[in-house]
ROFIBA-751422 format. One record per residue: x, y, z of N, C-alpha, C in turn. Coordinates in steps of 0.02 Angstrom, whole numbers, plus 50000, padded with zeros to 5 digits. Layout:
XYZXYZXYZ...
//
This chain:
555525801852975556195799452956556415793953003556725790652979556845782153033557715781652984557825778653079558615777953068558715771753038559045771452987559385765452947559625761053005559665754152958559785748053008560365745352957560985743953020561515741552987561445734552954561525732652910561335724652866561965722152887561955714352886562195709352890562155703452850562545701052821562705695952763562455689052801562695688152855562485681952888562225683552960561605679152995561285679653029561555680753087561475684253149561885686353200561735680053261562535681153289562315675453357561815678353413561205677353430560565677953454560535673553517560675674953583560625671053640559785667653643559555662753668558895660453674558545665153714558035663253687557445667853717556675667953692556425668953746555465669853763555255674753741554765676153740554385682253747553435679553783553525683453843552855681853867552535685553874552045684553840551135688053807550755685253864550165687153854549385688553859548795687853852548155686453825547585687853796547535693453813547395697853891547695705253909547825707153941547805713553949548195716154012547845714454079548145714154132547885709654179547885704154210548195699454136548315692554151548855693354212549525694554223549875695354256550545693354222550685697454179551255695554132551715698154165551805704854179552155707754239552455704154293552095700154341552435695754387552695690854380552385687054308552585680654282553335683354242553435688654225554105690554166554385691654209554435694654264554975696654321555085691254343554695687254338554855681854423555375676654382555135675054312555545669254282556255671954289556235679154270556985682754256557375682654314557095683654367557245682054439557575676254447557025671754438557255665154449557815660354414557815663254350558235659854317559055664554328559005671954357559535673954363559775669154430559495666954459559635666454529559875657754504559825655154456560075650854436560945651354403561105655754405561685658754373561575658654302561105660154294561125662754193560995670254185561505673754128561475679054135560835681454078560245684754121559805685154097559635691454075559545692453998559465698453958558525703253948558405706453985557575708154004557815713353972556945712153923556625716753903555935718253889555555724353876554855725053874554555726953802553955723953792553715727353714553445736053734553555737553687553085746853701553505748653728553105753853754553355761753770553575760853857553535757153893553195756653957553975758853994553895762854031554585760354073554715761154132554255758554160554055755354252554315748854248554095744054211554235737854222554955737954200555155739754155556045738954136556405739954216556185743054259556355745354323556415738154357555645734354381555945727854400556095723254358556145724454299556445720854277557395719254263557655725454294558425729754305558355724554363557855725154427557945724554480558115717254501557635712054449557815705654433558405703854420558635703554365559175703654328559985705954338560025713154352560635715054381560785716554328560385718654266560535723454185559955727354186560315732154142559775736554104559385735654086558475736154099557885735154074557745738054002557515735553943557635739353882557095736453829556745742153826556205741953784556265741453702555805737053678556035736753610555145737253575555135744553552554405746453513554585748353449554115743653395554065744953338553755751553312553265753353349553105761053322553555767053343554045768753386554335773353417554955771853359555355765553362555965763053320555945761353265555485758153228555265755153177555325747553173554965745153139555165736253147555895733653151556185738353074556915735553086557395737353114557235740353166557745741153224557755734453293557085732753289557005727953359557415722253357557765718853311557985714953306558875716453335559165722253316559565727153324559785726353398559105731053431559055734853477559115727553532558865722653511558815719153553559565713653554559925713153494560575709753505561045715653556560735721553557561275725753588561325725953647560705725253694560535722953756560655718053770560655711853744560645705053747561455703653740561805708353719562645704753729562735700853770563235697753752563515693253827563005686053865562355687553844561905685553905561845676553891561605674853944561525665453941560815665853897560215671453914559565670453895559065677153904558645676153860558545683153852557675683753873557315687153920556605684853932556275693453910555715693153863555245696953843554615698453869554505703753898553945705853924553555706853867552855705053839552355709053816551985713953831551615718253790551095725653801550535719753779549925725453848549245723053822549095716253805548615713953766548725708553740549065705353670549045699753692549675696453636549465701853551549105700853529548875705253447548845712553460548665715453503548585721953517549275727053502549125731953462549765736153448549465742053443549845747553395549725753953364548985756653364548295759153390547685758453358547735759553305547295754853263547125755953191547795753053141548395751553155548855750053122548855743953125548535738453121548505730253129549105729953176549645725653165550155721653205550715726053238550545731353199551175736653218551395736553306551755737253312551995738453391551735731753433551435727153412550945722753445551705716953475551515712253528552045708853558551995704453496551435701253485551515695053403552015699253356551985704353327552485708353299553175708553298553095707953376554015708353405554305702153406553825696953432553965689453427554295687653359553745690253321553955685853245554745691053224554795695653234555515697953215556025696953266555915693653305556185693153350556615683953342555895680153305555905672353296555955668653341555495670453400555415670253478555135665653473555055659953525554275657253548554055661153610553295661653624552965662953627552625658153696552625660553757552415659253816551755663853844551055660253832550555663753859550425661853916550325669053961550245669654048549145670754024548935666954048548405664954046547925665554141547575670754133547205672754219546735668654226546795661654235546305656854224545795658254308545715663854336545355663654391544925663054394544525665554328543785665054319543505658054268543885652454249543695648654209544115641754225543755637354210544155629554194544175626554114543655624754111543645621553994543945627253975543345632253970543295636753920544145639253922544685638953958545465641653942545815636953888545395631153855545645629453794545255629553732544825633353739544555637853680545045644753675545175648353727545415653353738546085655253712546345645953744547125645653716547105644153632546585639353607546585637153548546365643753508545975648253506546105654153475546815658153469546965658353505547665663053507548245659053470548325652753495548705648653446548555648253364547915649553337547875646653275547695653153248547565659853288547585667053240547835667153199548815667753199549245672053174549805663953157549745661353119550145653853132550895657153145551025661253113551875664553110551945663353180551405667353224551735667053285551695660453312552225657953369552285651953386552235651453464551705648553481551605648153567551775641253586552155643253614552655635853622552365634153715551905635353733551625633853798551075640453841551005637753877550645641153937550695642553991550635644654034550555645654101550205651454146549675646154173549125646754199549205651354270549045657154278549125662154309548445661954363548775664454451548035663454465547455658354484547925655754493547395648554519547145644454569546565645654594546565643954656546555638554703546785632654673546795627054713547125620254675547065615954699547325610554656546725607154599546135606454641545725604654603545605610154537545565617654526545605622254510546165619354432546445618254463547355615154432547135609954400546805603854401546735597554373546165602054297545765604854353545225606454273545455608754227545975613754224546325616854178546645614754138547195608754176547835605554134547205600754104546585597254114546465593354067545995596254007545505600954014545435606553969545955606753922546435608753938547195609853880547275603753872547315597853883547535592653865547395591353769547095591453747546995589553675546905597153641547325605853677547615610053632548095608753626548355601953620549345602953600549685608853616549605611153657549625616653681550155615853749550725612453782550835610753855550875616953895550605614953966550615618554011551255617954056551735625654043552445626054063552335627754146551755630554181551785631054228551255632554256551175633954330550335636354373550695639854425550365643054428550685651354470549915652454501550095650854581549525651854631549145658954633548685659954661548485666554677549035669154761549175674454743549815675454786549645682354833549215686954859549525694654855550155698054876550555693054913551125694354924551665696854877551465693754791552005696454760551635702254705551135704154729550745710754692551255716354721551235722654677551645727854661551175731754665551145738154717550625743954729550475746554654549905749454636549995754154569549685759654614549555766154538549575771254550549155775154475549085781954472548895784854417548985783154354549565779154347549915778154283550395771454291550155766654335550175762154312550465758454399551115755054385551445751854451551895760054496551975758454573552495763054583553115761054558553525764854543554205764154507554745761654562555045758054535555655756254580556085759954630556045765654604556375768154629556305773454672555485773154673555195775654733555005769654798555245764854786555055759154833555605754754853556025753554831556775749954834556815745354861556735744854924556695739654978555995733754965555425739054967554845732054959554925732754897555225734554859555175729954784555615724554775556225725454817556465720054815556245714154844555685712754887555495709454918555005705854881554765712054844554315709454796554415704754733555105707354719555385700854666555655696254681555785695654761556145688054777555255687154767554955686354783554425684854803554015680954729554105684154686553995682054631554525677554597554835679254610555385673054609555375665954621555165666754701555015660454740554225659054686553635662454678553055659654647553265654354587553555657754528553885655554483554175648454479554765649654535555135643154519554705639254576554045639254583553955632454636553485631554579553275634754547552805632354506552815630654416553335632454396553375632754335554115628154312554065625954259554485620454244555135624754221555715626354250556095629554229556525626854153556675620154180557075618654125556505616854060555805616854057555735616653993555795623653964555495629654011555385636653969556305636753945556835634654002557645636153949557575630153875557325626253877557415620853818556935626153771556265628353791555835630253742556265637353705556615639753744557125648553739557595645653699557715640253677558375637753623558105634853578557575635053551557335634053500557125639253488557295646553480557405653153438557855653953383557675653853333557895655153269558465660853269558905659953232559395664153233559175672353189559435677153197559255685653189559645686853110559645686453063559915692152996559855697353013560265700253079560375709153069561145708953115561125715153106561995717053145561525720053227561935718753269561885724053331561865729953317561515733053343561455739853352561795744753391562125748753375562695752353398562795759053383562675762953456562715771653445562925775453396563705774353415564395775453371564145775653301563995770153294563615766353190563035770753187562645771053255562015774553219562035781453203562595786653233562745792953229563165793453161563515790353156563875790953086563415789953039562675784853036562175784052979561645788452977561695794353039561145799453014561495805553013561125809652959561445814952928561675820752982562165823952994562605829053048562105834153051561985836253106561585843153114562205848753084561985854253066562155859853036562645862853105563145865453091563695867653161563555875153152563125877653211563275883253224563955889053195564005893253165564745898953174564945902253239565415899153286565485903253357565605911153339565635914453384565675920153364566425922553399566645928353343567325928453338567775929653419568145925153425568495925753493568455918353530567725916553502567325911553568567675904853544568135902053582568315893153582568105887653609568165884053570567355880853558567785873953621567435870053673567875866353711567995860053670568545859553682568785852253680568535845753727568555840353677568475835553718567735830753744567365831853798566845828053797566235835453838565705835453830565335840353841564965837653899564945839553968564565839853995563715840954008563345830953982562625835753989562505830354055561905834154107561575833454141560935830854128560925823554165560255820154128559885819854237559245822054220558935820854280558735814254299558775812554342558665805654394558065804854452558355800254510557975800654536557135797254548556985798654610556315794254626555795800154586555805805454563555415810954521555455809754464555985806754433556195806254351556665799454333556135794554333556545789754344556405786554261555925790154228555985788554152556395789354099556685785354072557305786554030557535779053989557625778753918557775773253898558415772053882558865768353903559635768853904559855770553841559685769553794560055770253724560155780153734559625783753751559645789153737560485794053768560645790453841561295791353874562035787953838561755782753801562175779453767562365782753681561675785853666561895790553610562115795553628562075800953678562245807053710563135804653705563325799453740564025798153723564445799253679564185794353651564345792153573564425799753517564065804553554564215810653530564455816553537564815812753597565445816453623565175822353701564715818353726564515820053797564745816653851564865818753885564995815453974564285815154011564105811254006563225809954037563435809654127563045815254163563275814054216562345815454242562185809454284561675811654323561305813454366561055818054397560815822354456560155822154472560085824054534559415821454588559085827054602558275830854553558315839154562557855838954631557755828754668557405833054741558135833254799558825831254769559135831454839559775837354817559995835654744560605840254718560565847254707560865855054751560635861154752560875863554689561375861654645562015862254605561905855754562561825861354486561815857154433562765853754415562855848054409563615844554403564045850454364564555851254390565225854054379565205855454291565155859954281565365858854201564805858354162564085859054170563535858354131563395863054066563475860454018563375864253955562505862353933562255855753967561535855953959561225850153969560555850653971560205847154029559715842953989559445837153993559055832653987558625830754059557875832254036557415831654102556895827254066556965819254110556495814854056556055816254102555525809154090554875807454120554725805754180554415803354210554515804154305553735804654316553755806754401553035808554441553395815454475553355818754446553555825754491552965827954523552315826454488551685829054537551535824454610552035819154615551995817354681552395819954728553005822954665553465825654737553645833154723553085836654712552975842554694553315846854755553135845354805553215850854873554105850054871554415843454859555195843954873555385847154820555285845854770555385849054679555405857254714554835858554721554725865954751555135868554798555475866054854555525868354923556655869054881556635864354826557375863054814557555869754773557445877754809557525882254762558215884454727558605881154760559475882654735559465880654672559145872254655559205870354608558695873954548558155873654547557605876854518558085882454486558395887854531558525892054507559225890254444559555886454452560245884654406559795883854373559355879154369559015876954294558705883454248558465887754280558175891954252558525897854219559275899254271559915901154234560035896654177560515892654174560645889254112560305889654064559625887954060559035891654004559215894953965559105902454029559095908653997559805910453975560245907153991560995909153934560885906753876560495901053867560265898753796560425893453792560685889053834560955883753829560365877953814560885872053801560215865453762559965863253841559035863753829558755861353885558235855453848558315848253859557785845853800557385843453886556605842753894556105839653955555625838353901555415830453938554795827253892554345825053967553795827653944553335826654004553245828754065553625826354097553975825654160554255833254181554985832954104555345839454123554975845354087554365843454066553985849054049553645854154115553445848254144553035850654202553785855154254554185854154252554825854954324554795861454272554785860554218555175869254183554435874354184553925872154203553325878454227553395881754252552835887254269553155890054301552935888154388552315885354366552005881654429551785875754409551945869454459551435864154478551135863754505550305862754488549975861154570550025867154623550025872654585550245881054609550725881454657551245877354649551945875554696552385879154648552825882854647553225886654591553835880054569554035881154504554485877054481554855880954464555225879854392555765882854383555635887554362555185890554332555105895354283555325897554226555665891154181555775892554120555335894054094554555891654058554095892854060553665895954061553305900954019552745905754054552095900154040552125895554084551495891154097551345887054153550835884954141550765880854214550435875854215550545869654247550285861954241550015863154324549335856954301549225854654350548725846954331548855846254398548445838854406547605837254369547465831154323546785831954332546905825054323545815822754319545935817054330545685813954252545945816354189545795812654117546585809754108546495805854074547085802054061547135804053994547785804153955547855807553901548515800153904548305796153842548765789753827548785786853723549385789053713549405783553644549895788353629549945784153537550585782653516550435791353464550975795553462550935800053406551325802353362551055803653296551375804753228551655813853233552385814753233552315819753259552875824253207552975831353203553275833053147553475839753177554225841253202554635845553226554115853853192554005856753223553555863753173554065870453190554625870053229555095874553236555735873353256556385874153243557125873353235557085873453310557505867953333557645866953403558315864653412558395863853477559085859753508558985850553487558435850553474558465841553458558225843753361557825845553333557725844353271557615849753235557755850153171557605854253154556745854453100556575859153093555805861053075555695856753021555035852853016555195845752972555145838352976555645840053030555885832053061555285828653096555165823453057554715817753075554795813853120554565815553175554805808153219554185807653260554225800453292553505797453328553535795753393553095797953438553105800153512552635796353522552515797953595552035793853648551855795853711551255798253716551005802653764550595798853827550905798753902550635795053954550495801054004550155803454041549985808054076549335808154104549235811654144548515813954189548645820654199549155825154181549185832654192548955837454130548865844154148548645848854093549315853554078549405855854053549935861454055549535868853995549365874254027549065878354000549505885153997549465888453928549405885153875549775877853865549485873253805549715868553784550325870253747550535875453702551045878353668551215883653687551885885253644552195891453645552035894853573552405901153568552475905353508552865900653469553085898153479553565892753431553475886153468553105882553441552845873253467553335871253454553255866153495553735859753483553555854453438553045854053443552955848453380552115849853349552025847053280551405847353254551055838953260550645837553280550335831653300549715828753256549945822453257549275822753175548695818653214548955813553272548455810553319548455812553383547785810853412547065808653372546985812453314547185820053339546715826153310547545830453296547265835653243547635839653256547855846053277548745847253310548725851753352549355853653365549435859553390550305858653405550205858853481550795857153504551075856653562551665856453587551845858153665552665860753671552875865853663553435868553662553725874753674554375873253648554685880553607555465877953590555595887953609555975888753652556165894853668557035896553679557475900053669557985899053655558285892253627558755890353704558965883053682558415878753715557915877653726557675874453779557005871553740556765865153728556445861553688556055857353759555295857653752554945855453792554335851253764554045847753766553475844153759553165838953802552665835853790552395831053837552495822453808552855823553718553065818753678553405814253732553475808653714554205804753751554205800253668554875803453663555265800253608555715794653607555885790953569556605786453564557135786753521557695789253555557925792453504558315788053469558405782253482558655776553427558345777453352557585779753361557455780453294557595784453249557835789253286558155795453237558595800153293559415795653273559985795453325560165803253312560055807453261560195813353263560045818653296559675816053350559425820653401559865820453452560375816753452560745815953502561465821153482561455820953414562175823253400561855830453388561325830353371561195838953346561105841653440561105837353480561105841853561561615842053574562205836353583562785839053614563265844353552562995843453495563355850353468563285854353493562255857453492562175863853520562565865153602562815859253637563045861453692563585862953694564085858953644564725860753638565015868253597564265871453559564415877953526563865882953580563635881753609563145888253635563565890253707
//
């Protein structure tokens, strides 16, 4: 099921904007999308960042750039016709708007051609199209390279280059004349640097917000690469020649009123039901720093007070908690504090068991075990995760298989699974969801109020997950 998209009679005002791709991952799209956003914020333009896919490490420096919300816009999680939406809604206000790509530029959905792919987002987007090109290993051959990618997909429009990685000047001459007869211009050359590299880890970069300080260092840093090397004012001239959007903004409020009301509980006789705004608890923090803003912004919109808490420093779940949201994160790095924080562990595991709405994806799957890494957690859970070293990654078709605090049995919606942990069993007596890829299977747990899986959802695509939780919190 996919949430309707509000129509619009006439095309919406659309601030300028890029989107910078790839051939693939590796090139260094990452440092090149931060650093411009950097740089051009630091120019006083208010700059609107966002990422293709599921990813949401980089939305982090990309917040960190900018001084806005990092905000992902995926066609397979949302559907195509939301990105256009999703992205005037982020983009309010802004002077200019810069696009991170996934993978490489064509690469999307497996097996679904364009689906989710950055060319995908571009063309609904009516972007041009800036390829970050790792010319470290080549001189000619990067205008064969470029001249393929330009003449694939004609829709899409690569309105330049820039040459990532390069080690010298001479390095520099072979390249720009190579490109010389792809009509193709070269918007910039971005040295080989390690100064503005970003540590990674199991699953990808460390997160911002486990690093704070050298990340900030790290984006002036990329900053400075950027603007010594790349032509600023053509990539703003090339960002205003973006075609204007035929859709409305996208908006909570609108999207809760266009999907159908979850079913209202009958309180039981005596019980008054509270007035006013419902207290849920969304987890934070350098452990759970995964979360896509729309989801706090629908929690609102449906009559919640989003308040958020830190489960390695806060003993006491916030004043007033009717129920809890535990996104995505690295809790297996900070397993021993997770563990050692038993005041809290234990509220969580109360609230549960009164029945209250507990929704954890991944992340808050693992904190509601009963062990990590044989460190005790909360023990909602009769299971237990631990570390291994297979990677378990892609996009999934997924179909609610039992009545929960987010859906009821039925409900179609499409997830995305990033991990290196096990959690055994994989299910409960009542799963959380039925999974059609790769293979099929259930997985998750739905036990009182408390809905668990390893899914990470968006709930823009189907906003009724937001209103069918703060009901259950405002009636349980």
């Amino acid at each position: 099921m996919r949430a309707s998209v509000p129509s619009s009679a006439q095309a919406s005002v659309a601030p300028p904007r890029l989107v910078l791709a790839a051939p693939s991952s590796g090139s260094g799209k990452t440092t090149v999308a931060t650093g411009l956003m950097a740089a051009l914020a630091a120019r006083g333009l208010a700059v609107s960042p966002h990422k293709v896919g599921p990813d949401y490490i980089d939305p982090g420096y990309h917040s960190l750039a900018t001084g806005r919300v990092g905000r992902n816009l995926d066609a397979y999680l949302c559907g195509p016709g939301l990105i256009g939406p999703l992205f005037l809604h982020g983009a309010r206000g802004c002077d200019i708007a810069v696009v991170e790509g996934v993978m490489g530029l064509y690469d999307g959905a497996a097996g679904q051609e364009e689906l989710a792919s950055t060319a995908q987002v571009a063309k609904l987007l009516r972007a041009p199209v800036v390829l970050v090109v790792d010319a470290s290993s080549q001189s000619r051959s990067v205008a064969a390279l470029v001249h393929g990618f330009v003449t694939w997909d004609p829709e899409v429009r690569i309105g330049g280059v820039i040459l990532n990685k390069v080690a010298s000047d001479r390095h520099e001459a072979l390249l720009r004349e190579a490109l010389e007869s792809s009509g193709v211009p070269v918007l910039g050359v971005v040295r080989r640097a390690p100064q503005v590299g970003t540590p990674s880890r199991h699953l990808g970069l460390v997160p911002v917000a486990e690093r704070r300080d050298s990340a900030v260092e790290a984006v002036a840093a990329m900053a400075a690469q950027v603007a010594a090397g790349c032509d600023l004012e053509a990539l703003v001239a090339l960002a205003h020649g973006a075609g204007d959007l035929p859709c409305a903004e996208w908006d909570a409020a609108a999207a809760l009123v266009s999907s159908p009301p979850p079913p209202l509980p009958v309180p039981a006789p005596g019980v008054a039901l509270p007035d006013g705004p419902v207290v849920v608890a969304v987890a934070g923090g350098a452990a759970f720093s995964f979360s896509y803003a729309e989801h706090a912004e629908l929690l609102a919109a449906a009559g919640a007070e989003v308040v958020v808490f830190d489960p390695l420093r806060d003993e006491e779940l916030p004043e007033g908690t009717r129920g809890v949201v535990v996104g995505g994160g690295f809790p297996e790095m900070y397993a021993t504090e997770l563990s050692a924080n038993e005041p809290l562990r234990k509220a969580v595991a109360e609230l549960a068991l009164s029945g209250a709405p507990v929704a954890a994806e991944c992340a808050g799957l693992l904190y509601l075990c009963r062990e990590l890494d044989g460190l005790p957690m909360c023990g909602v859970l009769d299971a237990t995760a631990r570390m291994t070293g297979r990677l378990t990654l892609g996009y999934r078709d997924a179909v609610a298989v039992s009545d929960s605090v987010l859906a009821a049995a039925g409900t179609r919606m499409r997830g995305h699974e990033f991990h290196r942990t096990v959690v055994e069993p994989g299910a409960g007596d009542a799963p959380a969801w039925g999974v059609r890829t790769p293979a099929p299977r259930v997985e998750g747990f739905v036990r009182r109020g408390v809905h668990a899986s390893y899914l990470h959802t968006h709930w823009a695509g189907e906003p009724g997950v937001a209103r069918r939780f703060v009901e259950r919190c405002r009636t349980s």
